[in-house]
C-alpha positions in Angstrom: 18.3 22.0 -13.1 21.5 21.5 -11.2 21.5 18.4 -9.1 21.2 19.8 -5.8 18.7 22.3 -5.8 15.6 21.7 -4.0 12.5 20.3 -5.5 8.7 22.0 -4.9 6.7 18.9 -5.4 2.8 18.8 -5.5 1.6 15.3 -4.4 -1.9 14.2 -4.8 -3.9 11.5 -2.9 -7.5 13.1 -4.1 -9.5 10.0 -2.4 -7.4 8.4 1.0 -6.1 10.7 3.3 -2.4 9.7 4.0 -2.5 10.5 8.1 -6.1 8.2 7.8 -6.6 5.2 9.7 -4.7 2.1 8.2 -6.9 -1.1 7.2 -10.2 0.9 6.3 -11.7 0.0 3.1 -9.9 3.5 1.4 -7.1 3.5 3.5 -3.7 1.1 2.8 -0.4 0.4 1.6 -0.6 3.6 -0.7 -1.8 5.8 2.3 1.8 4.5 3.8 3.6 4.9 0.3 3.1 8.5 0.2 3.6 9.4 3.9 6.8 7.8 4.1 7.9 8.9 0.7 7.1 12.3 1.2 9.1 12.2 4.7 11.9 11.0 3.2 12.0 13.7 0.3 11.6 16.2 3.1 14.3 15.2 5.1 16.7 16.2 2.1 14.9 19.4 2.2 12.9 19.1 -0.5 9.2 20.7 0.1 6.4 18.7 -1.0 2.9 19.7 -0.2 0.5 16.3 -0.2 -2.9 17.1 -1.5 -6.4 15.6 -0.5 -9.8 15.8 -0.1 -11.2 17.4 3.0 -12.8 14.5 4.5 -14.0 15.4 8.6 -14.5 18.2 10.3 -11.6 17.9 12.9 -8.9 17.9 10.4 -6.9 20.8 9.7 -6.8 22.2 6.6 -3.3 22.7 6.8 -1.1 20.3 8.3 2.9 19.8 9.0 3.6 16.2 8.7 7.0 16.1 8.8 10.0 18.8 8.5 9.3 20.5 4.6 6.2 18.0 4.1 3.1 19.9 4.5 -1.1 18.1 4.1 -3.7 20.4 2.6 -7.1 19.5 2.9 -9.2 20.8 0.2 -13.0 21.0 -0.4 -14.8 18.9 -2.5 -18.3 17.6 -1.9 -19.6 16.5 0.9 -17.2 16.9 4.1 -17.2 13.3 5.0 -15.7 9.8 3.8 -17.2 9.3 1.0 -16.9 6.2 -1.5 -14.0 7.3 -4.0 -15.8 6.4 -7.1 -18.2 9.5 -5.8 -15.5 11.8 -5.5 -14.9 11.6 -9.5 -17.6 14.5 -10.0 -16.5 16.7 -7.6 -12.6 16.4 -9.3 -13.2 19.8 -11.3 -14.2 21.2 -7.7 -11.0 19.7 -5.9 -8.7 21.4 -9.0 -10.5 25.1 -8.0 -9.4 25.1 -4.7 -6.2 23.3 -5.4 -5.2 26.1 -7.4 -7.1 28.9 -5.5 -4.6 28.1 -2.4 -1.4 27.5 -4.7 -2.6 31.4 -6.1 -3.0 32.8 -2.4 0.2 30.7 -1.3 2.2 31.8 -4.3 3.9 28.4 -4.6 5.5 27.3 -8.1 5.5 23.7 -8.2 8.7 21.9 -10.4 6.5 19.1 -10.4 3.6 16.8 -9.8 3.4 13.4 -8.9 -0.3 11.8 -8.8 -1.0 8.8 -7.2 -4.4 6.6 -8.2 -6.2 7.5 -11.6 -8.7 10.1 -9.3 -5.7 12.0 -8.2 -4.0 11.6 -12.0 -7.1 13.4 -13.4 -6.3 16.9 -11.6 -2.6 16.0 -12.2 -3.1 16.1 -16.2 -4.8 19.2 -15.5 -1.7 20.8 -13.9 0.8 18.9 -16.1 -0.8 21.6 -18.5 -1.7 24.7 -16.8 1.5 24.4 -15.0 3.7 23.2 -17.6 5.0 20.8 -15.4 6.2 17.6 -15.5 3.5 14.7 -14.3 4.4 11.8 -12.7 1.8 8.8 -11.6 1.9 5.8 -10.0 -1.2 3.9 -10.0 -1.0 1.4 -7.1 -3.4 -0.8 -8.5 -5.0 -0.9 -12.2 -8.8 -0.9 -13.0 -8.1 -3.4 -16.1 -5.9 -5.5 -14.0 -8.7 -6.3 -11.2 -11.0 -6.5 -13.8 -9.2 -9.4 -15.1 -9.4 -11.0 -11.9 -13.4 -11.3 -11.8 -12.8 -10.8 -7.6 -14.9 -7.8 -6.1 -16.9 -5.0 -7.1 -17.1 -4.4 -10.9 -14.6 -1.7 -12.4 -16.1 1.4 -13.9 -15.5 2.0 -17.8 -14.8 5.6 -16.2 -12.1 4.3 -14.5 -10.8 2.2 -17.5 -10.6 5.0 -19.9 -9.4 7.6 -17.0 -6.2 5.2 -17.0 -5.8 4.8 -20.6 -5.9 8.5 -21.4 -3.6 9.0 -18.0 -1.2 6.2 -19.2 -0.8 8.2 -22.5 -0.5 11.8 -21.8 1.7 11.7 -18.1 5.1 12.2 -18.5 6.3 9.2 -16.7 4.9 6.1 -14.6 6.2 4.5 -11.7 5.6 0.5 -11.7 5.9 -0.8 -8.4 6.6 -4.6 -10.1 8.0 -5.5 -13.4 4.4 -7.8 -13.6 2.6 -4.3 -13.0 4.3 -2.7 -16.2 3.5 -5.6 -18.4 0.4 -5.0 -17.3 0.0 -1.7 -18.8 1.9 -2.3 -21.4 -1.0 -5.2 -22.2 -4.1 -3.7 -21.4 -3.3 0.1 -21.9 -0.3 -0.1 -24.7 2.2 2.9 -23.9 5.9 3.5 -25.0 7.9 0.9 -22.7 10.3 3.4 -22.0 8.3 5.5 -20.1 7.6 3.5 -17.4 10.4 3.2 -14.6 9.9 0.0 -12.3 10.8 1.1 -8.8 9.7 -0.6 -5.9 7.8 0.6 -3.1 9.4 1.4 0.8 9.8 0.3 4.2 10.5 2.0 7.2 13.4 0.1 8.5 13.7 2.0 12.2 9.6 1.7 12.7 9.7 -2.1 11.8 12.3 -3.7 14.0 12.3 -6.9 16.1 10.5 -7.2 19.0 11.0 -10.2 22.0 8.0 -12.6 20.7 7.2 -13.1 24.6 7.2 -9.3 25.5 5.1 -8.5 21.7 2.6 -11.5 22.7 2.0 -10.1 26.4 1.8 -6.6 24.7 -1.4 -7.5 22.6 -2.7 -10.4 25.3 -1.7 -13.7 23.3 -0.4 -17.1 24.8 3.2 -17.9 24.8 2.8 -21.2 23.8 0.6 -21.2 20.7 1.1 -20.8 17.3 0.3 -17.7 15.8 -0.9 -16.9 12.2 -1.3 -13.1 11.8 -2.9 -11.3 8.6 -2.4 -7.4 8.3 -4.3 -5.6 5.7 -8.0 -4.1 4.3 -11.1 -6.1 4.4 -11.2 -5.8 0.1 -12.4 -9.1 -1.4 -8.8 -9.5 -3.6 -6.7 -9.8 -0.2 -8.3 -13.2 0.1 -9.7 -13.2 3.3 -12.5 -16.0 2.2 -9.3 -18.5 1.0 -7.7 -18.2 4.5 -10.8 -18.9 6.2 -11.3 -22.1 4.1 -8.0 -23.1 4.7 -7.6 -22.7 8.9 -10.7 -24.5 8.8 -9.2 -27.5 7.6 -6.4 -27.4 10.4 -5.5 -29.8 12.6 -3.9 -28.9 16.1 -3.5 -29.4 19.6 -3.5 -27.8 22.2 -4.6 -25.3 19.7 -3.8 -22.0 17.8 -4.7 -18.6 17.1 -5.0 -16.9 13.6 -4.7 -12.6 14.0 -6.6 -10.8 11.6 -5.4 -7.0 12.0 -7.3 -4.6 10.1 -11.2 -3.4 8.5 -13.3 -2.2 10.1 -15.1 -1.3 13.5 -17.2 -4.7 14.8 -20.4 -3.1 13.6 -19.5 -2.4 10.2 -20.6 -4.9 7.3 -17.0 -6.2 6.0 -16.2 -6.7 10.0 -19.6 -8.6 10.7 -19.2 -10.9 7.3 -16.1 -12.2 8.3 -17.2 -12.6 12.0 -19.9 -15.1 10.7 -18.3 -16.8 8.1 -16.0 -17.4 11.0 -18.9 -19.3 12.9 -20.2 -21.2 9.9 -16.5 -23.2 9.5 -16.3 -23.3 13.4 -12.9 -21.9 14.1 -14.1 -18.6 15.9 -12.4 -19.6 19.1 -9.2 -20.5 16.7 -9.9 -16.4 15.4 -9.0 -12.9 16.9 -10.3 -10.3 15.1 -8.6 -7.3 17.4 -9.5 -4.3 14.9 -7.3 -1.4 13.3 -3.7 -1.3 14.5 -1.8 2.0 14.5 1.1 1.6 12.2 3.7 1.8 15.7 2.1 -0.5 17.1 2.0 -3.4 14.2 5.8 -4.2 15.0 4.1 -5.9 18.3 2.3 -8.2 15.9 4.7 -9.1 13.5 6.3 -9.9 16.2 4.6 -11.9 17.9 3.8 -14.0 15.0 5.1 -17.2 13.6 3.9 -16.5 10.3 2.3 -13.7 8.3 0.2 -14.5 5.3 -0.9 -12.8 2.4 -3.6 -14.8 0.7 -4.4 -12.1 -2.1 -5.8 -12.8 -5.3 -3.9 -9.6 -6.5 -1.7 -7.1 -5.0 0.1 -4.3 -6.9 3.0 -4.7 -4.5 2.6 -6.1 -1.2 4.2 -3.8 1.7 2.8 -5.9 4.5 5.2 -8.0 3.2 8.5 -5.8 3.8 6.8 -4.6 7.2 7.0 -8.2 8.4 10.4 -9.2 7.5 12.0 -5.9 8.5 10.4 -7.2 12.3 12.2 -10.9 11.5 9.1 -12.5 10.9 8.3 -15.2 7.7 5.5 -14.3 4.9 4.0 -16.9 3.3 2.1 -15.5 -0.2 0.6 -16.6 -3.4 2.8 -15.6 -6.4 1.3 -11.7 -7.0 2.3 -8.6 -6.3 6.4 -8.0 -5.6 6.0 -11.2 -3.8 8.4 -13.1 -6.0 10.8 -10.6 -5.7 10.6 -9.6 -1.8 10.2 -13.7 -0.5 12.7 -16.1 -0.8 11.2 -19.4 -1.2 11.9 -21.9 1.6 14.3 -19.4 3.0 12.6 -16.0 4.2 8.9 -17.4 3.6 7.0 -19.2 1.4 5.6 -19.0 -2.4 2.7 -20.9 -2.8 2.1 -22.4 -6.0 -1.0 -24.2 -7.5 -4.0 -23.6 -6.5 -3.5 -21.2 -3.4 -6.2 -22.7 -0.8 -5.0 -25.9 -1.1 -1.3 -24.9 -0.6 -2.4 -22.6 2.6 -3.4 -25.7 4.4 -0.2 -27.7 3.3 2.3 -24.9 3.9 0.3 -23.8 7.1 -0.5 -27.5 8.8 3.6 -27.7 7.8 4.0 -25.0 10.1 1.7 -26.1 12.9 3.5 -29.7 13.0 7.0 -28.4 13.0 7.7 -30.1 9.9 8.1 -27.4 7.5 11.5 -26.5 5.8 13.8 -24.9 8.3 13.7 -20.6 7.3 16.3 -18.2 8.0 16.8 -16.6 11.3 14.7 -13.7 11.8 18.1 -11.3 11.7 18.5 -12.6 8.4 15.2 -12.2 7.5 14.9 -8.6 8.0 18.9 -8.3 6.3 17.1 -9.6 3.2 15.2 -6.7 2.9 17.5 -4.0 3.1 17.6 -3.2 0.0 13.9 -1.8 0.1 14.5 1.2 2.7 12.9 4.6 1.8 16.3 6.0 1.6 17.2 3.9 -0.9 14.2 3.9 -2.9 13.5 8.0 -2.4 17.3 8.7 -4.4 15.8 6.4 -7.3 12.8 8.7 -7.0 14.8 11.7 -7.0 16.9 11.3 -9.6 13.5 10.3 -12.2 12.8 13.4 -11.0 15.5 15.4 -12.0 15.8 13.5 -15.3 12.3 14.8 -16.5 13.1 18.2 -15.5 16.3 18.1 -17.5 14.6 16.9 -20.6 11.9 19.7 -20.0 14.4 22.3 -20.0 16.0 20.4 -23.1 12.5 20.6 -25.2 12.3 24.5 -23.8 15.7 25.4 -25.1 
C-alpha cells in the first residue's frame, strides 16, 4: 500500500461511548483517546468510522464527529447504560449489526483497531472474516488490576478474553513501557509485537488561562490555595488516599481541594465520598462541583496550584498531559506514564514510599511555600510537546501501514 493512500479504519469502543460524558464510572481517558485520535486521523483524510453500543434513545445512530470521522451506534441489549461486564453477552449481537450496516454501507475496511478486551472480541471476529489487520490497545489490563487487590474483582472472562486477544491480534499498542512488561508477565506474547506509543493531548484545547480570570470563571477565592483532582470516581484513582492525606493539613486562612468528576450528587460513588468527607472534617476544605465538559477543564487546571493524581494504578495518566499543557504542576505516585510525563522537582512531583504519607509531605510543602521551586508554567506545558496528537497520530499511522505491507507480503 503506497504511503499516501487513504486508510478506511473501523474503530471499536463496544462499552463507553466516545462523545459520553467525561468522569462517569465508564466514561474516561480512553473515551478522550479515541475522539481525539480519530480527529486527528481524519484531518489527513483518512475515514474512520468509530463503533459503539447504542446506549440512549436521543443519540443518533449515525453521527459526524469530525471531518471523515463518522459514530455508529449499534444495537445490543438493552438501549440504556448498562454495566460493561453485561454487555459481554450481547457481543455476538453487536457483531450482527456491525456487519449488517458495513453490508448495506458497502464499506471495505483496511483495518481494525479495537480498544478494551469487549471491543477486541468483535475485532478478532473481523480480523478473520475480514481478513484484516487487528490492532488493540487495551487501556487498562484485567491481570494488572487484579494484581493490585483495589476494587471490584476481575472476571476470569475477562482474564482469558485478554490472553486469547494478546495472542491472535496482529499488533498491540502499549501506552507505557511498564504496561508492555505487563503483558509480557502475565499474558506472555512475542515482544516484538507490541509497539509502545504513548497516548495524546490536545495542545490548542489545553492552553493557559489567567489563574484570576479561571478562578472567577468556576467561583473560587483568589487568595487560597487550590488542590484540584480530575478524573472517575473508580476505587484505583485513589480518592480514599487524598482524603486521608488533606485531612492531615494544616492551613490558614484556609484552602480548597477541587474534585472534578463522578457522578450526579445523588448517585452512590458521589454520596460515599461526600460522607467520608464529613467523617475527617474537611468538607468545608472540599468542592465537589460535578462533571466538567472537557472545554471547560482548562478553567480548572488553571486555576489550580496543583493537580494530583493519587492512583493506585493508571495505564497512562492523561489528566496528567491535560494539566501541564494549561501550565499547571502534577504531583503523582510512580504509575502509569507518570515517570515519563513528570519531571521530578521541576514540572511536578513523584512521590515515593508509601504514597499517603508523601501526599501530606509534598502537599503541606506546597501549602507553606516551602516546597522546591517548579518550572514556570510556560515551561511546563513546553515539556510536554512532545505528546501532541499530531505527533503521536504519524506514529500511529505509519504501524498502520507497516502491518498492511506485511499483509500484502504474506498474500504475495
Amino acid at each position: 500500500m503506497l504511503q499516501h493512500e487513504q486508510l478506511k479504519i473501523a474503530m471499536l469502543s463496544v462499552h463507553s461511548c466516545p462523545v459520553g460524558e467525561l468522569g462517569t464510572s465508564e466514561t474516561g481517558g480512553m473515551s478522550v483517546y479515541i475522539r481525539e485520535l480519530a480527529k486527528e486521523l481524519g484531518s489527513r483524510s483518512h475515514h474512520v468510522d468509530i463503533y459503539t453500543r447504542l446506549h440512549g434513545s436521543d443519540h443518533k445512530h449515525i453521527m459526524e464527529l469530525s471531518p471523515h470521522v463518522r459514530l455508529i451506534h449499534i444495537e445490543a441489549g438493552v438501549n440504556r447504560g448498562i454495566h460493561k461486564l453485561a454487555i459481554y453477552p450481547h457481543i455476538a449481537e453487536f457483531t450482527r449489526g456491525l456487519e449488517s450496516y458495513r453490508l448495506e454501507a458497502e464499506i471495505n475496511y483496511d483495518l481494525v483497531h479495537s480498544h478494551y478486551w469487549l471491543s477486541g472480541c468483535v475485532g478478532q471476529w473481523a480480523q478473520y472474516s475480514w481478513n484484516a489487520p487487528h490492532i488493540i490497545m487495551f487501556h487498562t489490563l484485567g491481570a494488572t488490576k487484579k494484581a493490585t487487590g483495589i476494587g471490584h474483582r476481575e472476571p476470569e472472562l475477562r482474564l482469558q478474553n485478554e490472553k486469547d486477544l494478546i495472542r491472535t491480534c496482529d499488533r498491540i499498542i502499549a501506552a507505557t513501557k511498564r504496561e508492555k512488561r505487563e503483558m509480557l508477565d502475565y499474558y506472555g506474547t512475542a515482544p516484538e509485537n507490541i509497539d509502545i506509543i504513548p497516548c495524546g493531548v490536545n495542545l490548542s484545547l489545553f492552553q493557559p488561562v489567567n489563574k484570576a480570570k479561571a478562578r472567577q470563571a468556576i467561583g473560587l477565592n483568589l487568595n487560597e490555595k487550590v488542590i484540584l483532582y480530575v478524573g472517575r470516581f473508580d476505587p484505583l484513582k485513589g480518592l480514599d488516599r487524598l482524603f486521608l492525606a488533606v485531612s492531615r493539613l494544616k492551613y490558614d486562612p484556609g484552602f480548597k481541594l477541587v474534585i472534578v468528576g463522578g457522578d450526579d450528587s445523588d448517585q452512590p460513588e458521589m454520596k460515599k465520598w461526600i460522607e467520608t468527607c464529613y467523617q475527617l472534617g474537611i468538607e468545608d476544605s472540599v468542592v465537589f462541583p460535578g462533571r466538567a465538559k472537557q472545554e471547560d477543564l482548562p478553567y480548572y487546571y488553571s486555576a489550580a496550584d496543583i493537580t494530583v493524581m493519587p492512583s493506585y494504578h493508571e495505564s497512562f495518566g492523561l489528566v496528567a498531559l491535560e494539566s501541564m499543557a494549561c501550565g499547571t504542576p502534577v504531583m503523582a505516585g510512580d504509575v502509569g506514564g507518570f515517570t515519563n510525563i513528570v519531571q521530578d522537582k521541576r514540572t511536578g512531583y513523584l512521590l515515593k514510599g508509601e504514597l499517603t504519607l508523601a501526599l501530606i509531605y509534598r502537599l503541606q510543602q506546597l501549602l507553606d511555600g516551602k516546597g522546591p521551586a517548579l518550572l514556570p508554567g510556560a515551561m511546563i506545558r513546553a515539556s510536554i510537546s512532545p505528546y501532541c496528537w499530531s505527533r503521536i497520530a504519524d506514529t500511529i499511522i505509519q504501524r498502520y501501514r507497516d502491518l498492511l505491507e506485511q499483509r500484502m507480503v504474506q498474500v504475495a
